[in-house]
N, C-alpha and C positions, 0 to 999 in steps of 0.2 A: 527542479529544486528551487529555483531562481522565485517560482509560481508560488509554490509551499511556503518560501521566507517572507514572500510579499505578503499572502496570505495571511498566515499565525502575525505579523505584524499588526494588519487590522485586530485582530481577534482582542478581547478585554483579556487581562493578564488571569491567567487561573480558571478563564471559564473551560472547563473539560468538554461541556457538551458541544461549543463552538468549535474550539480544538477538533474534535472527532469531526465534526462535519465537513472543517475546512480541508482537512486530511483528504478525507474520503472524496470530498468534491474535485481536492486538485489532483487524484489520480484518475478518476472518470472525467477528468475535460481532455487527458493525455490518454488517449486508447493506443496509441503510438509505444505509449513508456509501457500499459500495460501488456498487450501483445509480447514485447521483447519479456519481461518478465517473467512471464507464464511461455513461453520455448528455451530460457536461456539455459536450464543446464541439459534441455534433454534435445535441444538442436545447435543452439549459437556454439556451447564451451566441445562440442564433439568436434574432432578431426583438425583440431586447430594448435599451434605449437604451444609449451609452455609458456614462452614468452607473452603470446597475444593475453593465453590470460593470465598471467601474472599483470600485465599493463592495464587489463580490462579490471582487475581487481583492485588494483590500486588507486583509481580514478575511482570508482564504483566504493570504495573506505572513504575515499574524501569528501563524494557526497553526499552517505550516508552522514557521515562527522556534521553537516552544513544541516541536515536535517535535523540529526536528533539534537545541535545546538540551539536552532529556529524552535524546535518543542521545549527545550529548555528555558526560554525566557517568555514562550507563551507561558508554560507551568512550571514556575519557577520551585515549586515546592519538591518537584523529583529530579533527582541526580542524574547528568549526564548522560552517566553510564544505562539509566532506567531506559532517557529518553530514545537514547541508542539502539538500546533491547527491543521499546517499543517501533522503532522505525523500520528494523529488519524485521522483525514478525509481522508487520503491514506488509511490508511488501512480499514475503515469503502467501501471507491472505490474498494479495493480490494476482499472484501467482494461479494459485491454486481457484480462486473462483471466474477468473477471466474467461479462461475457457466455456465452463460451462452456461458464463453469463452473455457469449459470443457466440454460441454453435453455427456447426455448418445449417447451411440452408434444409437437408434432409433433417437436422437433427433438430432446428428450429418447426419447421411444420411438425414432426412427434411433439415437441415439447409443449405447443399452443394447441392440443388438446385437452380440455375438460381433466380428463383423470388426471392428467399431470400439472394440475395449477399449484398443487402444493410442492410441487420439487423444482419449480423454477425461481432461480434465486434473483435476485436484484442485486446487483451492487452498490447502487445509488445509496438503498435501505440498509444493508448486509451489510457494509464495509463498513460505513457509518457506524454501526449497532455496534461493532468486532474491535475497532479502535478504542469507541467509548469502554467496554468495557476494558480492554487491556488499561487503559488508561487507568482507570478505577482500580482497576486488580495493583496495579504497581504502586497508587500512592497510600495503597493502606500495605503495603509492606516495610 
């Protein structure tokens, strides 16, 4: 989060398509944050008491809160609450494409062939694209 706030601070106020990149770029410099992201409901939250995560969820609001405020004074133009919207759905994206943009070693040799160049996704490009447009989508609402 610390990365993200420094980050959107460089960025020129309002520019969305920076915004989207610097996003994108400070969750693929953290493979770390993205790994836990993409196991955390279907290994970290299993077999652990309520309390852990009620604790883990708590901390986990507050940084979220630190995010979507850092996108708020990048793009001052949408509401909090948007930029909130759009920080959990990144990382909900983030989730979801880590995996397939990490595969195991078996599933990296299938994927680096020929037929399948079209179904290998990039994060680098994809997360970037996925942000910019939520972005876009929220502030013509």
């Amino acid at each position: 989060i610390e990365d993200l706030e420094r980050g959107l601070l460089e960025a020129r106020q309002g520019d969305m398509p920076a915004v989207a990149r610097i996003f994108a770029g400070t969750a693929v410099r953290h493979p770390r944050f993205c790994r836990l992201l993409s196991i955390l409901g279907t290994v970290l939250e299993q077999n652990v008491s309520e309390s852990v995560i009620l604790d883990m969820k708590r901390k986990t609001f507050a940084l979220a809160g630190r995010a979507a405020l850092a996108l708020h004074r990048a793009l001052p133009r949408l509401s909090v609450e948007d930029c909130g919207w759009v920080a959990s759905t990144v990382a909900t994206l983030v989730a979801g494409m880590w995996p397939t943009a990490e595969p195991s070693p078996v599933a990296a040799r299938v994927m680096a062939m020929p037929e399948f160049a079209a179904m290998r996704p990039s994060v680098d490009r994809d997360l970037e694209r996925a942000i910019h447009v939520l972005l876009r989508g929220v502030s013509k609402t």
